[in-house]
C-alpha positions in Angstrom: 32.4 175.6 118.1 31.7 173.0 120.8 35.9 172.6 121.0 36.8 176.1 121.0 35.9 177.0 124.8 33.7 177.7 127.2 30.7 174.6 128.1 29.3 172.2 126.1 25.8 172.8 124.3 23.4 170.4 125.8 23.2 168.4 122.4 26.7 167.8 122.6 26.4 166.1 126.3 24.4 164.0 124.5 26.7 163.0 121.8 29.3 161.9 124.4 26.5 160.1 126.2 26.0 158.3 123.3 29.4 157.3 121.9 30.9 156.7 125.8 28.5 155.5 127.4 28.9 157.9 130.3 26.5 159.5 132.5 25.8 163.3 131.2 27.8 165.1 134.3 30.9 163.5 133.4 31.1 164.7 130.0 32.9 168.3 129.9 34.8 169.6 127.6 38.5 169.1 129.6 37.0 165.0 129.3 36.6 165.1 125.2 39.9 167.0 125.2 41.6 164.2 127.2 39.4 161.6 125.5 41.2 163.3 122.1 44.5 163.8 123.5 45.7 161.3 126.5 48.7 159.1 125.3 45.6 156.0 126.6 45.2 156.3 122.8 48.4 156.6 120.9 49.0 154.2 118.4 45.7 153.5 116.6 46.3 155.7 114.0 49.5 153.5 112.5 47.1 150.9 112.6 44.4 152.3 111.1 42.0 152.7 113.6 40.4 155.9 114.5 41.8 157.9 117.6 40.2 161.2 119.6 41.7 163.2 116.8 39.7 161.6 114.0 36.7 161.5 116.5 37.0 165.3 117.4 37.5 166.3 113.5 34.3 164.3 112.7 32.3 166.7 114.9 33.5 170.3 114.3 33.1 169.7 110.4 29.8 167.5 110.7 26.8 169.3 109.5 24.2 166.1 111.2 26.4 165.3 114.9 23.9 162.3 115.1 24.5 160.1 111.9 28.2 160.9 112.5 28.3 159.7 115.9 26.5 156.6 114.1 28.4 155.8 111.9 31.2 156.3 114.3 29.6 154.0 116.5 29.5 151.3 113.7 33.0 151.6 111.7 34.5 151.0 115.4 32.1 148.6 117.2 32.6 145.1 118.1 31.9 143.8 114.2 29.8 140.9 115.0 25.9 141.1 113.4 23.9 139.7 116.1 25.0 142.0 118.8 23.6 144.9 117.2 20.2 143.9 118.6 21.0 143.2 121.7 23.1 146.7 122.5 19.4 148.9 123.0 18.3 145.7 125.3 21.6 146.6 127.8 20.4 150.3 127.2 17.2 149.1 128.4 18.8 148.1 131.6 20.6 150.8 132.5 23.8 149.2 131.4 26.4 152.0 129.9 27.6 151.1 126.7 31.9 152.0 128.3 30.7 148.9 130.9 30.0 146.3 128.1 32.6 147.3 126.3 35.1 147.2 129.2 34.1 144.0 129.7 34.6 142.7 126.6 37.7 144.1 126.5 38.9 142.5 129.7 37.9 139.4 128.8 39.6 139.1 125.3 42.8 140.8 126.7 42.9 137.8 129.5 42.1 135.1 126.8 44.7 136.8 124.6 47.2 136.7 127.4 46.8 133.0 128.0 47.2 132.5 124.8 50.7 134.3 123.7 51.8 132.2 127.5 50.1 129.0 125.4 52.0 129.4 122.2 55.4 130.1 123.8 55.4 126.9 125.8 53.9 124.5 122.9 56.4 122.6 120.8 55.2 124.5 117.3 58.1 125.1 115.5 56.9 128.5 114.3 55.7 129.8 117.9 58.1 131.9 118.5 57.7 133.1 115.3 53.7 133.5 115.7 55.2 135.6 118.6 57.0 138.4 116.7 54.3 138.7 113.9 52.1 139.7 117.0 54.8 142.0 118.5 54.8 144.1 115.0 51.1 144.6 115.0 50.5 145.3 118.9 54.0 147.0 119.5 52.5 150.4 118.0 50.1 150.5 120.8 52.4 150.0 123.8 52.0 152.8 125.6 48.2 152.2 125.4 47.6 151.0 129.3 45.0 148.9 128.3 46.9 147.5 125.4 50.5 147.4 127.3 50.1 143.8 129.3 49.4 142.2 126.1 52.6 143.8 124.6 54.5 143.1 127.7 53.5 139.5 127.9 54.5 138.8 124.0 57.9 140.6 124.6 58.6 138.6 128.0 58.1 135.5 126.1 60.1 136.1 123.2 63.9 134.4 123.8 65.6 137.1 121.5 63.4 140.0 121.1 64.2 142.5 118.0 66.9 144.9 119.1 65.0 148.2 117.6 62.1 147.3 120.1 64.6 146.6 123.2 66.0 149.9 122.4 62.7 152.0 122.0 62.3 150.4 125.7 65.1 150.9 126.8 65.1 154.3 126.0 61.4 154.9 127.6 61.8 155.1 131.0 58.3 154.1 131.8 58.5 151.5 129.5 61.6 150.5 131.1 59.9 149.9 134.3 57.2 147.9 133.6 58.7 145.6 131.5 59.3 142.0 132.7 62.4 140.8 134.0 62.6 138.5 131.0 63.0 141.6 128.8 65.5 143.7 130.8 67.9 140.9 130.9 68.2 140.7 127.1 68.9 144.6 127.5 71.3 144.3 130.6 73.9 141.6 128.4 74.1 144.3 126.0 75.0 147.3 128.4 76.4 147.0 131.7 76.3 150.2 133.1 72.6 149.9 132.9 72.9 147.0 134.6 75.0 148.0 137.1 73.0 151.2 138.3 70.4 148.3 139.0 73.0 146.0 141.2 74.4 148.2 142.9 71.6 150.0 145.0 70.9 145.9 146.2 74.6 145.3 147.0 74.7 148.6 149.4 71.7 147.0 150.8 73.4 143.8 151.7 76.5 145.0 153.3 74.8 147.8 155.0 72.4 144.8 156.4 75.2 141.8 156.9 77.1 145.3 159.5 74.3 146.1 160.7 73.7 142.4 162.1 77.3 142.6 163.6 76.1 145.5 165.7 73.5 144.1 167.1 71.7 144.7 170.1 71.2 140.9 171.0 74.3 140.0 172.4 73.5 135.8 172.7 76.1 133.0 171.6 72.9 131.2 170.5 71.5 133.9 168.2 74.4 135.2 166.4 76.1 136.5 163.2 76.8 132.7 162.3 73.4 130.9 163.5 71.5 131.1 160.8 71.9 128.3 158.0 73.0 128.5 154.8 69.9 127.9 152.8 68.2 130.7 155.3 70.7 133.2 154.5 70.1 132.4 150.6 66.2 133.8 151.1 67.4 137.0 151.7 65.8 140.3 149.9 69.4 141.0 148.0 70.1 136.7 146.9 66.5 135.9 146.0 66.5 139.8 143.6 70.0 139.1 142.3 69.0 135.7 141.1 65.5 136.7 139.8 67.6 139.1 137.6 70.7 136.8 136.6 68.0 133.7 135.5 69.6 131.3 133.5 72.2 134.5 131.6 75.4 132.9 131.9 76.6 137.0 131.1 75.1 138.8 133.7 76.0 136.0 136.1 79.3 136.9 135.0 78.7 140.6 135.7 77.7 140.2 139.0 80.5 138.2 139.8 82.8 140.7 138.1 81.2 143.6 140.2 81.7 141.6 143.3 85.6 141.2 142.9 85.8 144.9 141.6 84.2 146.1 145.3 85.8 143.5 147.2 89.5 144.8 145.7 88.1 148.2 146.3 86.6 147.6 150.4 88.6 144.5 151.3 85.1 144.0 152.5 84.5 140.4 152.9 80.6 140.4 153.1 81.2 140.4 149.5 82.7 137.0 149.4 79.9 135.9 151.5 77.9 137.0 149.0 79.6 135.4 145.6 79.3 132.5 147.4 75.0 132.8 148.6 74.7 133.4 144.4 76.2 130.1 143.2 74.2 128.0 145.9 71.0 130.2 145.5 71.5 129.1 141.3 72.2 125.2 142.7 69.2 125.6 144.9 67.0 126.9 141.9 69.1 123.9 139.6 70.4 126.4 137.2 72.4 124.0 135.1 73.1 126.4 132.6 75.2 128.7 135.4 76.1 125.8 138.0 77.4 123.8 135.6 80.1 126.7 134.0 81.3 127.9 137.1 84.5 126.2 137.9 83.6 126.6 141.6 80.3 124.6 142.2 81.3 121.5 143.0 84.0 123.2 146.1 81.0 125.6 146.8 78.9 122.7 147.4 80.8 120.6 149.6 81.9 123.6 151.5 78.4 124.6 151.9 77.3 121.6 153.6 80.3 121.6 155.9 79.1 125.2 156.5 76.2 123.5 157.6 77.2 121.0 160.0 79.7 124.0 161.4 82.5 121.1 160.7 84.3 119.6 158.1 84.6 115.7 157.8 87.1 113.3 157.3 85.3 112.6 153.7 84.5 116.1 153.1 88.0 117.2 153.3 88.9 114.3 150.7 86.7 115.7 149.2 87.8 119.2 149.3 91.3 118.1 148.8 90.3 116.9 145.4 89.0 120.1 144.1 92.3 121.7 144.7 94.8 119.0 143.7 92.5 118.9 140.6 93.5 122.7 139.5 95.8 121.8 136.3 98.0 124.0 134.8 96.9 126.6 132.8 93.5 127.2 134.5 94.9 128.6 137.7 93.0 131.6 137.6 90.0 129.3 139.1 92.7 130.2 142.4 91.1 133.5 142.6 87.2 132.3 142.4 88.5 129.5 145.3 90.2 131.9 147.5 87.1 134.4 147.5 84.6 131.5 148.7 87.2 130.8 151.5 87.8 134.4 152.3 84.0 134.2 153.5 83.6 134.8 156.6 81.1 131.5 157.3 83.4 129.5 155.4 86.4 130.7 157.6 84.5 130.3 161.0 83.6 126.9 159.8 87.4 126.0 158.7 88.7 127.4 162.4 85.9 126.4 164.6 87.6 122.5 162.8 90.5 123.4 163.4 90.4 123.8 166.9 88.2 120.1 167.5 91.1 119.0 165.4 93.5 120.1 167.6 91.6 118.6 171.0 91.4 115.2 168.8 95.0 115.1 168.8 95.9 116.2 172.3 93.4 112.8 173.4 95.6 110.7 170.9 99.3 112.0 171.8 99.7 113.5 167.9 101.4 115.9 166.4 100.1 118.5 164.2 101.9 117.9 161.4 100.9 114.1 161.4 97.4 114.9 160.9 96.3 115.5 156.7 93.1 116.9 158.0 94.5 119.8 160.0 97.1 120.6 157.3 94.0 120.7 154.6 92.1 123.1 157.0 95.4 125.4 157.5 96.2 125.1 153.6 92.5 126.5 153.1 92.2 128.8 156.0 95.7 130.3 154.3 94.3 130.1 150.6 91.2 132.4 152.2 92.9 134.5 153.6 95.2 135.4 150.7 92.2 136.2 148.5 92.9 139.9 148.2 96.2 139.6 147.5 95.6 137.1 144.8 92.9 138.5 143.1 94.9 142.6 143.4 98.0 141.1 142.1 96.8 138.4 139.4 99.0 136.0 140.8 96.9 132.9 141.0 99.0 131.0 143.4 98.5 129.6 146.4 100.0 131.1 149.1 102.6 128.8 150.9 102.0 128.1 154.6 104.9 128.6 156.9 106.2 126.0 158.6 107.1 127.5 161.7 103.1 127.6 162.2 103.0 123.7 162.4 106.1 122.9 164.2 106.4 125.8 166.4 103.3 127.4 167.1 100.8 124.5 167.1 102.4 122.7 169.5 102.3 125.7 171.5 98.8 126.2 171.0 98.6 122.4 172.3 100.3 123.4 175.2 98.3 126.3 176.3 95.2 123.6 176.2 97.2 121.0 178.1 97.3 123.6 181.1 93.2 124.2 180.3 92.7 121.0 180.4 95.3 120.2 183.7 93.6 122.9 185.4 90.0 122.1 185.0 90.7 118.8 186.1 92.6 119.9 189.1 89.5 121.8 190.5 87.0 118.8 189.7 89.7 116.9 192.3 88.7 116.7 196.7 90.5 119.1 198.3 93.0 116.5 200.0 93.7 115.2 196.7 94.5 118.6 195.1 98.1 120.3 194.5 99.0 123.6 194.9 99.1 124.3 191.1 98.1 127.5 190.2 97.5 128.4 186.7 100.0 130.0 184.7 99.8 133.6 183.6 102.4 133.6 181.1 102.2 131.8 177.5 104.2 129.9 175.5 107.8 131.5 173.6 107.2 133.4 170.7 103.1 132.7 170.9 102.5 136.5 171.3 105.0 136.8 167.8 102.9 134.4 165.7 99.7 136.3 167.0 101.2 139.9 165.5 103.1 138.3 162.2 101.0 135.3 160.9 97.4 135.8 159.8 96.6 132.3 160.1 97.9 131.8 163.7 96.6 135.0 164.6 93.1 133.6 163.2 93.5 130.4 165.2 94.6 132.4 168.1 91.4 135.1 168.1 89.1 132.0 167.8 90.9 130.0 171.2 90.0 133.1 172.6 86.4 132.4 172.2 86.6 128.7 172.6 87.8 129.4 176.1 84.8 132.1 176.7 82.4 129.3 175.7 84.2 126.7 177.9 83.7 129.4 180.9 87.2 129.5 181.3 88.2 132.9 183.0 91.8 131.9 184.0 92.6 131.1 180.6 91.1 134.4 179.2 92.7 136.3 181.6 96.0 134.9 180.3 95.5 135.2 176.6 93.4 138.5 176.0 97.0 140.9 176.4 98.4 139.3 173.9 95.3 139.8 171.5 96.1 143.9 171.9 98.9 143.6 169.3 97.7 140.7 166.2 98.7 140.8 162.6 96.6 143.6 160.6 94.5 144.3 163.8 92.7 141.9 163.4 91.1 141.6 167.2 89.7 144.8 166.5 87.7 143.5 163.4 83.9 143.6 163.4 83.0 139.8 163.6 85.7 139.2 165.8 84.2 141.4 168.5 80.8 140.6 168.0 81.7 136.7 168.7 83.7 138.4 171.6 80.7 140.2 173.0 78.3 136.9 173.0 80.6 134.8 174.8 81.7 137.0 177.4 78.0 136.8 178.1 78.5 133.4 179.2 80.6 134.7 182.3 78.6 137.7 183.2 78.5 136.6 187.3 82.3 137.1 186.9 82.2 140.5 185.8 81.2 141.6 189.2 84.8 141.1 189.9 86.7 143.8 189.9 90.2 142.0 188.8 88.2 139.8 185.6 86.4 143.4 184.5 89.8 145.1 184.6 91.1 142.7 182.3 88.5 142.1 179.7 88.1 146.3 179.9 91.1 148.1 180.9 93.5 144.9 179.7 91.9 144.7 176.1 88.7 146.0 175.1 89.5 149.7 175.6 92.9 149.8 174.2 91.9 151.2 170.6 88.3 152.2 171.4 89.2 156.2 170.9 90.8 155.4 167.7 88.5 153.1 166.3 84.6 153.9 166.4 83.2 150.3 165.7 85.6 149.1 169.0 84.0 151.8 170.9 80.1 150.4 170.0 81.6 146.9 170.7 82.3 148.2 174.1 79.1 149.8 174.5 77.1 147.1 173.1 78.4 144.6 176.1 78.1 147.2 178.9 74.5 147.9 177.6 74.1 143.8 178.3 75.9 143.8 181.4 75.8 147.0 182.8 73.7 145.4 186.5 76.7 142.7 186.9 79.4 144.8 186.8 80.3 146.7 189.8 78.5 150.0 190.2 81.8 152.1 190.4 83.3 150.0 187.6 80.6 151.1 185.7 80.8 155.2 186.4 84.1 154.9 185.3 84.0 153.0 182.0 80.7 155.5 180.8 83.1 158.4 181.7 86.0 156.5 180.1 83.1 155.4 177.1 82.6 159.4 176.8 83.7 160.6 173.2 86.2 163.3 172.8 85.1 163.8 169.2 82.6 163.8 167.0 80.9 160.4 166.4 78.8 158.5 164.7 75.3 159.0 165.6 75.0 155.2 166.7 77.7 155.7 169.4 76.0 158.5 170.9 72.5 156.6 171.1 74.4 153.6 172.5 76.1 155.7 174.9 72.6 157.4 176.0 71.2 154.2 176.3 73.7 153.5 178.9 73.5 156.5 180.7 69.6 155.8 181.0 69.8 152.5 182.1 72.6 152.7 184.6 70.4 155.8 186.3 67.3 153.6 186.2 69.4 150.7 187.7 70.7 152.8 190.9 67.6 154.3 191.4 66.1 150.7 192.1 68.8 149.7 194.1 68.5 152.8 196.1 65.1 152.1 196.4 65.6 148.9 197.5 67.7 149.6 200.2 65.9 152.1 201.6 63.0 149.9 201.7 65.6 147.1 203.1 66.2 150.0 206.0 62.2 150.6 206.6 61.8 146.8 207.1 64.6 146.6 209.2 63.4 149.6 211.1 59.7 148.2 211.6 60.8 145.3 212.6 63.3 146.5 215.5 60.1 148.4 216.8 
């Protein structure tokens, strides 16, 4: 009668008092119901240990509530003698009986805990097999929160744990959740779709954050997308989560990698590449043995991450480098495709050009030629190698890709030319007047330079990154002269993300000079806004430096490019911010200088009187 509805008569307040522990107001009917029902509870039954169910038949068919709730009390009490006496001395005190229990509870559940971790790091033979006879007696009571940890923790230390069990979790989605990383990466080798719902969320994440770095508000040539180190960009959210969930699982490392290659082919994106290559060193970082020492690529990754590092590669680390690729023997040229996607990085490319170029102004102070330097012919055969990644890896050609030889003998030495008139030219103005000439710079480049720019990707890469060693030198007579030939390069590149965002921070370095109407012309009207309507990331680009610059360029320079900056079209919602940003600022800016010169007029006024 007490279960069919309505409240509680008083004597049965009491029996819950007395089996729970609890205070009398807490004890309601909708409590015994949950008590009887919740899922807290499921499993005792299977083994053998009375639930809410047994509980709540015991008292509708009872004829004496009391004894039953006794014996209740003492089939399912802690079974230990001499802490029968001491239970009324806690009553005594006020102590609920759910409070000692609890404790108890706690405290065996921790020991227990420590124990399972004990057993699966000893050297017992049998511990792992101590370990599943465990598992079959706690399993049933997994979904017991109270019980779960326990099960957790024997699971997470199991090395193979029975597939019925990694199914029944697998197919629990709560289960599923809380379940260590240990566990879900015996379930993840055996289904990859699972898997990959779990990557991919933390891939989107990466690229959305390695583009969102490009755009940038901080326009500094100290602080950009290449200043951090390696090892700092291998603490990121995305490596350190990918690497938690690959461990020491030679098959999901293999996944990942396989997912990365699948979405590079699919976005020629090359933040993937970047990111292939932050997995290996994060694993060689962690010592991973298991991974590192399987992948055909550790050994180049490493020596190319420390050249990474230095922003330079050496005379020994070339050999070095050299070595790795001379040492791909027949048969196992597919390791081409793993090479050419490290290389395709963009750090690893900035660090291969950037060497490039110092390799070049080594052999303009020692009279050389191009082609009698190995060095620069390594960096060009890997620059090349890089950036023929997507082509290897779409076509399953693994070859490397042959590097023309017009690039060495014709367009180098141009290239060396262009900085023989840099270098003629700074020296010129360091001379006394008397002893100067009248020299002017040239404003024309080499034969066929602007030809190699649009048809070779390597020259065109070689020739995008002069650009900003000349920024960085300060050198606006030389940028003048080069930036109309970067309107037409191979594949557009000079309208690629990176590109521009180097661009941006080095132009920084010559901000005074864009109070000159003839240098803003050119960077603006001669380069910059050629594809800006036609491309939205070249139209933030634009933005981004007149946001930076917008108080040293000439006023009326500027009405015109935030009229010219004015979208046509629908835009991304970034553009528009940008562009309001602008707006604002420019206001604010001519509304101090109009308040400075009227004040410049009342002081001049006061004065006079």
């Amino acid at each position: 009668r007490a279960f069919s509805g309505g409240k509680l008569p008083q004597l049965n307040y009491l029996y819950l008092f007395i089996i729970f522990g609890l205070p009398r107001r807490t004890c309601s009917l909708s409590f015994m119901n949950f008590y009887c029902t919740h899922k807290m509870f499921a499993g005792l039954p299977e083994l053998g240990i009375s639930n809410g169910e047994d509980l709540k038949e015991t008292l509708t068919n009872c004829t004496e509530p009391l004894k039953a709730i006794d014996q209740f009390q003492t089939e399912n009490g802690i079974l230990l003698p001499t802490l029968q006496s001491a239970l009324p001395f806690l009553d005594l005190h006020g102590t609920p009986r759910l409070e000692f229990h609890q404790s108890v509870f706690d405290e065996l559940c921790d020991k227990l805990m420590e124990r399972v971790a004990t057993i699966a790091e000893g050297k017992d033979e049998d511990r792992y097999g101590k370990l599943k006879e465990l598992l079959e007696k706690s399993f049933p009571l997994v979904k017991m929160p109270s019980i779960q940890p326990v099960v957790m923790q024997v699971l997470k230390h199991l090395p193979k744990v029975p597939e019925k069990k990694l199914k029944l979790v697998m197919a629990d989605k709560e289960l599923y959740k809380v379940c260590a990383v240990e566990v879900k990466r015996q379930i993840w080798q055996e289904n990859q779709a699972l898997f990959g719902d779990e990557v991919s969320p933390l891939l989107k994440h990466y690229i959305v954050a390695k583009e969102a770095a490009l755009f940038s508000s901080d326009l500094s040539i100290l602080h950009n997308f290449f200043s951090p180190s390696p090892k700092a960009r291998r603490q990121g959210e995305v490596v350190l989560k990918l690497t938690q969930m690959i461990g020491k699982n030679v098959k999901l490392y293999d996944m990942v990698l396989q997912f990365l290659r699948t979405l590079f082919l699919r976005t020629r994106n090359v933040h993937y590449c970047t990111l292939r290559a932050e997995l290996l060193m994060s694993l060689h970082d962690l010592d991973i043995s298991e991974i590192c020492s399987v992948d055909s690529c550790h050994k180049f990754t490493w020596c190319l991450d420390a050249c990474i590092r230095e922003k330079f590669v050496d005379a020994k680390r070339a050999r070095e480098l050299q070595g790795f690729l001379d040492g791909v023997k027949k048969g196992q040229e597919e390791v081409l495709g793993d090479l050419s996607m490290i290389l395709c990085d963009p750090f690893s490319s900035n660090t291969l050009v950037l060497s490039t170029v110092r390799n070049l102004q080594e052999l303009l102070s020692q009279d050389a030629l191009p082609r009698d330097s190995p060095d620069l012919m390594l960096l060009l055969r890997m620059l090349s190698l890089g950036q023929g990644a997507w082509d290897m890896i779409d076509s399953q050609v693994f070859k490397e890709p042959r590097l023309e030889l017009e690039v060495v003998t014709r367009f180098l030495p141009a290239m060396l030319s262009v900085l023989v008139d840099d270098y003629t030219f700074t020296v010129e103005q360091k001379l006394p007047s008397e002893e100067k000439t009248s020299l002017s710079y040239p404003t024309a480049l080499p034969d066929n330079f602007n030809k190699y720019l649009q048809e070779n990707r390597v020259a065109c890469e070689m020739g995008l990154y002069y650009a900003l060693h000349i920024a960085k030198q300060r050198n606006k007579n030389a940028l003048q002269r080069l930036l109309p030939a970067l309107v037409e390069t191979y594949n557009d590149m000079a309208s690629g993300d990176i590109f521009l965002h180097l661009l941006t921070a080095h132009l920084t370095l010559l901000s005074d000079e864009f109070g000159n109407e003839e240098f803003c012309s050119a960077v603006f009207d001669g380069f910059l806004l050629n594809s800006f309507s036609s491309k939205d990331n070249v139209h933030r680009h634009n933005l981004r430096l007149l946001l930076h610059l917008h108080q040293k360029v000439l006023p009326s320079c500027v009405e015109t490019l935030v009229k010219t900056l004015e979208p046509s079209k629908q835009v991304p919602k970034e553009i528009e911010q940008d562009l309001e940003h602008l707006q604002i600022r420019n206001t604010l800016y001519k509304l101090q200088f109009g308040i400075a010169g009227l004040l410049h007029v009342l002081f001049a006024r006061y004065h006079t009187k």
